[in-house]
N, C-alpha and C positions, 0 to 999 in steps of 0.2 A: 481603553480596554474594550475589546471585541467581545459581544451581547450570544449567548447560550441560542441556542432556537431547538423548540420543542419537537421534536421528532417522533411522536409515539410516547406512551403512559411511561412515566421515568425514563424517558431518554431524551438525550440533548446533542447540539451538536454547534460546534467553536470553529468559527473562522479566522486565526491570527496573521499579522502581514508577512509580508516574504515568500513564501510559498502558496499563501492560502492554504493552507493546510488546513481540510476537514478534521479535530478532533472529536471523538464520540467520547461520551459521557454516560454509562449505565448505573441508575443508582435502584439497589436492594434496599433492603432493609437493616440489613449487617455490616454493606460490603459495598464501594462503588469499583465501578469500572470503567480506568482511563484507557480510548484506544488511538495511540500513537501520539506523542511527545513533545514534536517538534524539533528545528535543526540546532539546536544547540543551550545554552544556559539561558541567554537571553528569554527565546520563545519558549520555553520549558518554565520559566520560572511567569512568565504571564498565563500560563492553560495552568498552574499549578494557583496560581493568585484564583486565576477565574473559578478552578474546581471546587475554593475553599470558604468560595461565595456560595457553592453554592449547595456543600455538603460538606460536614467534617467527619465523613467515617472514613473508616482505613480500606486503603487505595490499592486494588494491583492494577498491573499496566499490560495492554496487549501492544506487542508492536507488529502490523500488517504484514512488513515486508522490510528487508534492510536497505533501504534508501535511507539517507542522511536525514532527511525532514519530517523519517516518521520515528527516530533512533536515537537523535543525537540528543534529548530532552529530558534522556535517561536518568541522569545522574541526578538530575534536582531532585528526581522523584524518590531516589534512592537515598537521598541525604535527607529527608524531609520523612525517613524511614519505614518506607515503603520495600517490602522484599522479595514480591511476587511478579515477575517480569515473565510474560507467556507468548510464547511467538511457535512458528514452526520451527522443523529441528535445520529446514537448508536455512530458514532468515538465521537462527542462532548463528549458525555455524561461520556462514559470512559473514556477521559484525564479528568475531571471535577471531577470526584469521583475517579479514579485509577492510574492517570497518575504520580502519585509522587511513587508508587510502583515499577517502571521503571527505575529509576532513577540506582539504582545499576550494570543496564546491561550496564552501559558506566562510570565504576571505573576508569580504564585502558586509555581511551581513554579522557574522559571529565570530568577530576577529582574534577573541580567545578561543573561541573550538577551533578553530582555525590554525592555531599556535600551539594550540595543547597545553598554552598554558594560563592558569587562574585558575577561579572556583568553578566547581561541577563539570569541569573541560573531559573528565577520563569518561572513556567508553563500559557504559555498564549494558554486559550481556544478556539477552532474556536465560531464565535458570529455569524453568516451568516449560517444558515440550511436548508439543504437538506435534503426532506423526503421520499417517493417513487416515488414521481413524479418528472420528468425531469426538470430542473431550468439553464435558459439563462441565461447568461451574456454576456453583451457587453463590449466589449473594446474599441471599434470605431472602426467601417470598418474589427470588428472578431468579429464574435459571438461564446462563448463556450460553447458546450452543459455540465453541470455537472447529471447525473443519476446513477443511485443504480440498480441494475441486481438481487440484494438477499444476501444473507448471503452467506461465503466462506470463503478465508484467516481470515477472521473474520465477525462481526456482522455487522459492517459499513462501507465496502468498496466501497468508491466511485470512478467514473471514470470519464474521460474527454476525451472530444471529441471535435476536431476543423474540419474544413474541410479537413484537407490532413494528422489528428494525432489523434491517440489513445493510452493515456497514464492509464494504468491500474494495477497501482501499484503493490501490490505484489499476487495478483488474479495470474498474469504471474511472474514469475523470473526463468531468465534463465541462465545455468550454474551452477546451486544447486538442490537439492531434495526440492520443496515443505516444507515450514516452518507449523507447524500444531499444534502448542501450545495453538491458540485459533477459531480452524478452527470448519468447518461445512462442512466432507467429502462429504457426499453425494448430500450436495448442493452445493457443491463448482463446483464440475462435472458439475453438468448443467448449470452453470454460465459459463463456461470456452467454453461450447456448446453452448451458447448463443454470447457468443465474435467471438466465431468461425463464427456463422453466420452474426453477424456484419462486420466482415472484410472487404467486398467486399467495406465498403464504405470508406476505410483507407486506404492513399500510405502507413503510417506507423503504426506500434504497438507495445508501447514502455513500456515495463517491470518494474518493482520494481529496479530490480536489472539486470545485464547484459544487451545483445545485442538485436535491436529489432529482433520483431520473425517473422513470418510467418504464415501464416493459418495452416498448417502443424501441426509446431509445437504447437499452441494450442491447438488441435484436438487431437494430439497424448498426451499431457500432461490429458483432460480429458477423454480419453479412459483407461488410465494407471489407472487414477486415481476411475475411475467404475470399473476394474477389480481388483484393491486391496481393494475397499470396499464388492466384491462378496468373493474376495479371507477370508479376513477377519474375515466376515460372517459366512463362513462353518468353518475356523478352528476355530472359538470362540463356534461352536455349537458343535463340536468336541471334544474341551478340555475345557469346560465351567469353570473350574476350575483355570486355569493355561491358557489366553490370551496369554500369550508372545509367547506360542509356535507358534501363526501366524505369529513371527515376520523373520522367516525365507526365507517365501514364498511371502512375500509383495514386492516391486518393489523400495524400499525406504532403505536410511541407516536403522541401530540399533535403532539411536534416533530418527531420524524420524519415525520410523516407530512404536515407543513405542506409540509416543506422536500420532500419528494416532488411534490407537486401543483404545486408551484412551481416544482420543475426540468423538471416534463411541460411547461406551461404554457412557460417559456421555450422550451425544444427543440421544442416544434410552431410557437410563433411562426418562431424560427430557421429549420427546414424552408420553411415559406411564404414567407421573404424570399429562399431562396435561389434560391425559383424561379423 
């Protein structure tokens, strides 16, 4: 069983294997709060064992963003009768229409979510949404702020904020390249500069995945990440034929760096048809 670590006055934060997945932990006085799940029954049912160590109030669940390892955790939570699931309204909306598409990226690991079939295998969607404007919750004697910054690691990432924590899923992950399969480079940049100027009001700031970070390192993560959308840019203007040649001079592995060029490439087509 993977050990809680203190993050600020009642908050906590769970590292389980497989993804590493950061779990946040906010406990109230009334109320705690789980934020993100894990990839399936298996890890859901170990962050639900750990939370119950380590509080027994009644639980709702934030999920960051519709990736499978922050989603798929759901149903333990919801069987163990929990019924307040709060996400933004795009992450809703993609586990509701797309989130059984996912299922494959955890054969290996969660070979009932995988199949869809056994206990706690069905996809439970968040029911509690967040739209662009900031939304309170209390716990008693904590208030959490949940708010949306824009589009970035994906369409619907949301973030959370207590008084002494800021948990921001995989917007931040630290110790990996930038995941970019359903990303929004250029606006992910300014979102990451937008945290960046947030920080002053955070003892902590606590990533998707690894160690928290730093203002630092946010800052340097969206500066990287403006400089390989420039970089990008002239070599696709360069070789307008043949994209990949940018994938030399980007800042990013192979794959990421494919799946970079290829989310610019969609998002500037996108742009032009809207207009």
């Amino acid at each position: 069983m993977s050990r809680w670590r203190e993050v600020g006055k009642d908050n906590y934060v769970l590292v389980t294997e497989g993804s590493l997945l950061n779990t946040g932990l906010v406990v109230g006085s009334e109320r705690a709060m789980v934020i993100d799940t894990g990839g399936g029954p298996r890890q859901g049912r170990e962050i639900l064992e750990a939370v119950r160590q380590k509080t027994n109030l009644p639980l709702v669940i934030v999920n960051t963003h519709a990736h499978y390892d922050h989603f798929f955790g759901n149903a333990v939570f919801a069987a163990a009768d929990v019924t307040e699931f709060w996400a933004h309204q795009n992450c809703a909306k993609e586990i509701t229409q797309r989130g059984d598409l996912q299922r494959r990226y955890v054969a290996t690991l969660e070979p009932e979510m995988s199949a869809g079939e056994g206990k706690d295998v069905e996809l439970v969607a968040p029911n509690v949404i967040v739209k662009d404007q900031p939304v309170l919750v209390d716990l008693g004697d904590l208030t959490v702020t949940l708010f949306y910054l824009g589009r970035g690691h994906t369409d619907g990432d949301l973030l959370v904020g207590t008084p002494t924590t800021l948990y921001v899923g995989d917007l931040v992950e630290q110790g990996n390249h930038p995941s970019f399969e359903d990303s929004y480079p250029e606006e992910w940049a300014d979102v990451l500069r937008h945290i960046s100027a947030l920080r002053h009001r955070y003892e902590f700031l606590i990533p998707g995945h690894g160690e928290p970070c730093s203002d630092k390192f946010v800052k340097t993560m969206a500066n990287t990440m403006t400089t390989a959308v420039r970089q990008a840019r002239q070599s696709i203007r360069d070789t307008p034929n043949d994209a990949t040649k940018a994938i030399p001079v980007l800042p990013y592995g192979p794959e990421q760096s494919r799946w970079f060029i290829k989310r610019l490439q969609e998002n500037w087509r996108g742009s032009l048809n809207a207009r």
